[in-house]
C-alpha positions, 0 to 999 in steps of 0.5 A, spaced: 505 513 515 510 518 520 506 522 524 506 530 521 509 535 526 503 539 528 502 548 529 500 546 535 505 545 541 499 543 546 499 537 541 506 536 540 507 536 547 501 531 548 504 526 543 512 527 545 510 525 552 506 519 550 512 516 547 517 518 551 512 515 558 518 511 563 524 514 559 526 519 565 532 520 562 529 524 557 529 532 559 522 535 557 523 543 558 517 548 556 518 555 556 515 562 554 518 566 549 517 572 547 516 580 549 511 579 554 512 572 554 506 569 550 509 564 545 510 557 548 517 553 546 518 546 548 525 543 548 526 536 548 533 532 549 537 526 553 539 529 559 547 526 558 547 527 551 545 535 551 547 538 557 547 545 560 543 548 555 541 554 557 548 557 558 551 563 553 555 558 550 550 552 548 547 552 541 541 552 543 542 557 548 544 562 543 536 561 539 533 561 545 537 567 548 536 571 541 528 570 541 527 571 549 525 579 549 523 579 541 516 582 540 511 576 539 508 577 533 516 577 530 519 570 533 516 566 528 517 570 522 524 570 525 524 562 524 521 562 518 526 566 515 532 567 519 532 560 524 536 556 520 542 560 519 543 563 527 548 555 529 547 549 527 540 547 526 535 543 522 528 543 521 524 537 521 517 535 518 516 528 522 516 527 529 520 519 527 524 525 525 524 527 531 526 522 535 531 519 530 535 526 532 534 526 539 536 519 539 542 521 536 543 526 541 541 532 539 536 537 542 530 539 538 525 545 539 518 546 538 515 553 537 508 554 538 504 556 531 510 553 527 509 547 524 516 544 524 521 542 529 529 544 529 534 540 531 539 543 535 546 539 535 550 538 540 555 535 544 552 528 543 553 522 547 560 520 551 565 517 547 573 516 548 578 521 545 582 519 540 588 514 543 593 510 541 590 503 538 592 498 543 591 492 538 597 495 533 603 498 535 608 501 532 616 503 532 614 509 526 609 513 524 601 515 527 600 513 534 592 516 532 587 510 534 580 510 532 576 512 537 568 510 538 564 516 535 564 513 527 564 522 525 570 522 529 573 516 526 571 518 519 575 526 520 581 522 522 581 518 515 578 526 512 585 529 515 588 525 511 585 525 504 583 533 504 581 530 497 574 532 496 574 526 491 574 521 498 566 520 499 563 518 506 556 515 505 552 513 511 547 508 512 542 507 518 542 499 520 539 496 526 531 496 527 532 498 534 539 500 535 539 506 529 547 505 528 550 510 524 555 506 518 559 510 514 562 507 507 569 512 506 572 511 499 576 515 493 571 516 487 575 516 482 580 510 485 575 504 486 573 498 482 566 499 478 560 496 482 564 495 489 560 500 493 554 498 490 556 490 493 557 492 499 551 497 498 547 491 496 549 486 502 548 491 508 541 492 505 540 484 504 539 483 512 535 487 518 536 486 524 535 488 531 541 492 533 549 492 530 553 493 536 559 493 532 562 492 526 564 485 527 556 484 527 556 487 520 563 483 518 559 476 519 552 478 515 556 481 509 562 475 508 560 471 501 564 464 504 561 464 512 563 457 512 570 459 511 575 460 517 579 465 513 577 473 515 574 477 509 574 483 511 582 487 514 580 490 520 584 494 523 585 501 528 589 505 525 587 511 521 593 512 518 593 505 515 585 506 513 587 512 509 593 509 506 588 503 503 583 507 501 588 511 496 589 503 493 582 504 491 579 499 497 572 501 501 573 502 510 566 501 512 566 504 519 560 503 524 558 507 530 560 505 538 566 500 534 573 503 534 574 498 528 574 499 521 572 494 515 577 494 509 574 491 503 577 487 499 581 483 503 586 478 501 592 473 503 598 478 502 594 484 506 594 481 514 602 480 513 603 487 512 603 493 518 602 500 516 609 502 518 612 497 512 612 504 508 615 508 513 621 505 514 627 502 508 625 496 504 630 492 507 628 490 514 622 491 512 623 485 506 626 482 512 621 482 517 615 480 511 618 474 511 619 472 518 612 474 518 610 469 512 614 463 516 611 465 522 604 463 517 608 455 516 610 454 523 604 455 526 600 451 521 605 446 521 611 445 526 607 441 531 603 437 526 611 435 522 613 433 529 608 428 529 609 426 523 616 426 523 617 422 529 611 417 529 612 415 522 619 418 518 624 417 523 629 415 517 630 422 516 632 425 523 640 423 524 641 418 529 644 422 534 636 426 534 633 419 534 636 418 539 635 424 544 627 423 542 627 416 544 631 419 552 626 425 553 620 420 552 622 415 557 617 415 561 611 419 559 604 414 560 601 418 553 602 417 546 606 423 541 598 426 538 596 426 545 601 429 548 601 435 543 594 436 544 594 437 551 599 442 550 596 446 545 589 446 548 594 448 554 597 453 551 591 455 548 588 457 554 593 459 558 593 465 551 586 466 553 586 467 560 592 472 558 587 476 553 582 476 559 585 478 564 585 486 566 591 490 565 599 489 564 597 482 569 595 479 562 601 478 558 604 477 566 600 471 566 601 468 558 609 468 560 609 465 566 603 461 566 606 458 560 612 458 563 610 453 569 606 448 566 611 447 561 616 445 566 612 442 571 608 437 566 616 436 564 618 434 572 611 430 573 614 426 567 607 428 563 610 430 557 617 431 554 621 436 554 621 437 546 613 437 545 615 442 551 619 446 545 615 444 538 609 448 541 612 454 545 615 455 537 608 454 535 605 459 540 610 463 539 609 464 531 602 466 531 604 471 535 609 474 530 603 474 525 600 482 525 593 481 527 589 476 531 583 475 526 588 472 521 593 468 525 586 465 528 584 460 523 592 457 523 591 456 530 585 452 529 588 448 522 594 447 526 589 442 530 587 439 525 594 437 522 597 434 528 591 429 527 593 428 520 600 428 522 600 423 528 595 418 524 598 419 516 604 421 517 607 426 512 601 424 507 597 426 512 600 433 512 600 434 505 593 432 503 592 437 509 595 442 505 592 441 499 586 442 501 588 449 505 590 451 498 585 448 494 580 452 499 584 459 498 585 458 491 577 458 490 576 463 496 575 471 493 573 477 496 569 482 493 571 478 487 578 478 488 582 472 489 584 472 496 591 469 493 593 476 490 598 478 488 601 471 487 593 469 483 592 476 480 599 475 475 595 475 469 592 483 470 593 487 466 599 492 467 599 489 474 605 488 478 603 487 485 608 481 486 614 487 487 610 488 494 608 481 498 613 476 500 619 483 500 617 490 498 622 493 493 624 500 493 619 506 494 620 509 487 619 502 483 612 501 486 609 505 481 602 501 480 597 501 484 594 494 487 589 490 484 583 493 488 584 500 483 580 500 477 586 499 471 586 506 468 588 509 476 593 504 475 599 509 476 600 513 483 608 515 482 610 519 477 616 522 475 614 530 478 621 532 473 618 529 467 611 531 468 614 540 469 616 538 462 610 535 459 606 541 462 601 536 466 597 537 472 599 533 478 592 529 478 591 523 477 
């Protein structure tokens, strides 16, 4: 049982140094209140977290200000009825609640003859301003990111939903890391049973610490084995609030400036958040580039290989014979060679991600760029399997997020050994398990293949904005994600003025 916060400062004191015993970065501050200075007050805060206290302007300097020449007899009944109501304080009971606010970054302060203690909010620990997301940039719309501070995050998605129907539930997770984690979604909008799922989920694990919300995205995910990601991660306020009024759940978590959407299907990691800020037709366009991106990446270096090893018969002559002068002279059979270029272009995209500043995508072209060429002189490799894998790398970095052109980086390994020892009967009977995998696969149970799975929904019409996206006035109807009577989100105001309707739907 949590120990009982005492009216005796002297004990208080006595217990909030002992826990605290080695942490000298906490400040234990006592001070005498009060005319004639006979009340004892005792604050306790982290000294980064909670700074300048005793300036005019801090919240805790005001309390203390207020009370210092106050007649004694008078400072606790002050607390008592009026404390509360002077800035941003709250009482605690517990000294675990104590220490759960102090830890937060708050400072709290002990009175003597008062069995309470008062937490004094304040500026918090450092975090990052809200910056541009570096992860997804965009030609249109908000150049606001989230920042590392979860409250921070959550009132940028709040500046966007000012609807008192989109709640924020907070949870602690972490036995020793206390992270706060927040669950922001449309009350009205969201699938019944969805937020106790994932309620349910967070509750099935304790652990030490969550660092970040991919900690948590790897202990909630249904289908671990599965490389295909469950939940859409992403930076971008704008995108999160847009999603959130689809009747989607953004699980946000403290120190991590990357928020959870769930569910998360197929057709959503090929969609960017400026696809509705810009007209339909390049948008069309560039969706389908995307999904082409998908094919090649999985399947362009494993079709060489397939192609020239084993199916010859359907190239002209004329390319046969191009193929057979490049590889004149390389000591290495076809997979071999492509793998060896794969894994090469595969680290030399790695050292680019690791390497400070602009110097990275620096060392991604020109690295790529001198190994291709020089293995191609020393006669390593041929200069077409120089082409098939730039093409390859260059597709999975058409596809919008990292986390989603992943897993086809890691297929496409698996393909060009099916090609290079099978032939096109090794592509396929890899394609069909791919496909088997994600017919089977669901998030929050719904089929990851929607909207080309979810055709049987009632009333749903989601097929209007995956391979191209129709004009803004035809898509009318929610996604799958929406509870079906919060199916329509566009209406005709013209006809609605007729009827006498509110706009509240």
């Amino acid at each position: 049982m949590s120990e009982k916060i005492s009216s005796k400062i002297e004990k208080n004191e006595e217990y909030v140094r002992k826990r605290l015993k080695d942490c000298d970065d906490f400040i234990i501050r006592p001070m005498v209140l009060g005319e004639g200075k006979k009340i004892r007050c005792l604050v306790v805060y982290i000294e980064v977290a909670v700074s300048n206290m005793m300036l005019e302007d801090s919240v805790i300097g005001k309390l203390v200000n207020h009370m210092w020449e106050m007649p004694s007899d008078k400072i606790l009944e002050f607390v008592r009825d009026n404390g509360m109501g002077i800035s941003d304080v709250q009482p605690l009971d517990t000294m675990e609640e104590v220490f759960a606010s102090m830890m937060a970054g708050n400072a709290v302060f002990f009175l003597d003859g008062y069995s309470r203690a008062i937490k004094v909010s304040s500026k918090g620990y450092p975090n990052l301003s809200v910056s541009e997301s570096t992860r997804e940039k965009v030609l249109r719309g908000s150049k606001e990111g989230f920042t590392d501070a979860v409250k921070t995050n959550s009132a940028l998605v709040r500046k966007r939903i000012r609807d008192t129907r989109l709640k924020v539930k907070q949870k602690t997770l972490g036995e020793r890391s206390q992270t706060v984690v927040q669950l922001l979604y449309m009350e009205d909008l969201v699938r019944p049973g969805l937020v106790e799922e994932i309620e349910k989920r967070l509750d099935s694990f304790v652990i030490d610490g969550v660092l970040d919300s991919g900690v948590l995205e790897q202990m909630t995910e249904s289908s671990w084995l599965s490389p295909f990601p469950q939940f859409q991660t992403t930076e971008r306020p704008d995108k999160c609030a847009a999603e959130i009024l689809n009747g989607r759940i953004l699980l946000l978590t403290d120190h991590s400036p990357v928020g959870l959407l769930l569910p998360a299907v197929f057709n959503d990691f090929l969609q960017v958040s400026e696809d509705y800020y810009n007209r339909f037709a390049i948008v069309s366009l560039q969706r389908l580039i995307r999904y082409g991106a998908v094919i090649l990446t999985l399947l362009f270096s494993g079709t060489y290989l397939a192609v020239t090893n084993f199916h010859t018969q359907v190239l002209p002559t004329n390319l046969i014979l191009s193929f057979s002068e490049a590889r004149q002279g390389v000591p290495f059979p076809g997979m071999l060679e492509v793998l060896l270029m794969e894994l090469a272009f595969e680290t030399i995209r790695e050292a680019g991600v690791r390497m400070p500043g602009p110097l990275g995508g620096t060392i991604g072209i020109v690295g790529g760029l001198i190994i291709g060429q020089a293995a191609v002189t020393a006669n390593l490799v041929s200069p077409i399997v120089v082409v098939v894998v730039a093409v390859t790398a260059l597709s999975s970095l058409a596809i919008p997020t990292d986390e989603f052109s992943a897993p086809f980086r890691l297929l496409k390994f698996g393909f060009v050994i099916l090609g290079g020892t099978m032939g096109v009967f090794g592509m396929l009977l890899g394609l069909y398990l791919v496909l088997s995998h994600l017919a089977g696969l669901k998030s929050f149970g719904i089929p990851y293949l929607s909207p080309f799975a979810a055709q049987n929904k009632e009333g749903y019409s989601g097929e209007r904005d995956s391979f191209i996206r129709f004009p803004l006035p035809f898509l009318t109807r929610r996604p799958v994600y929406a509870r079906k009577e919060e199916q329509i989100r566009l209406r005709d105001g013209r006809k609605i003025k007729e009827k006498g309707e509110r706009h509240v739907y």
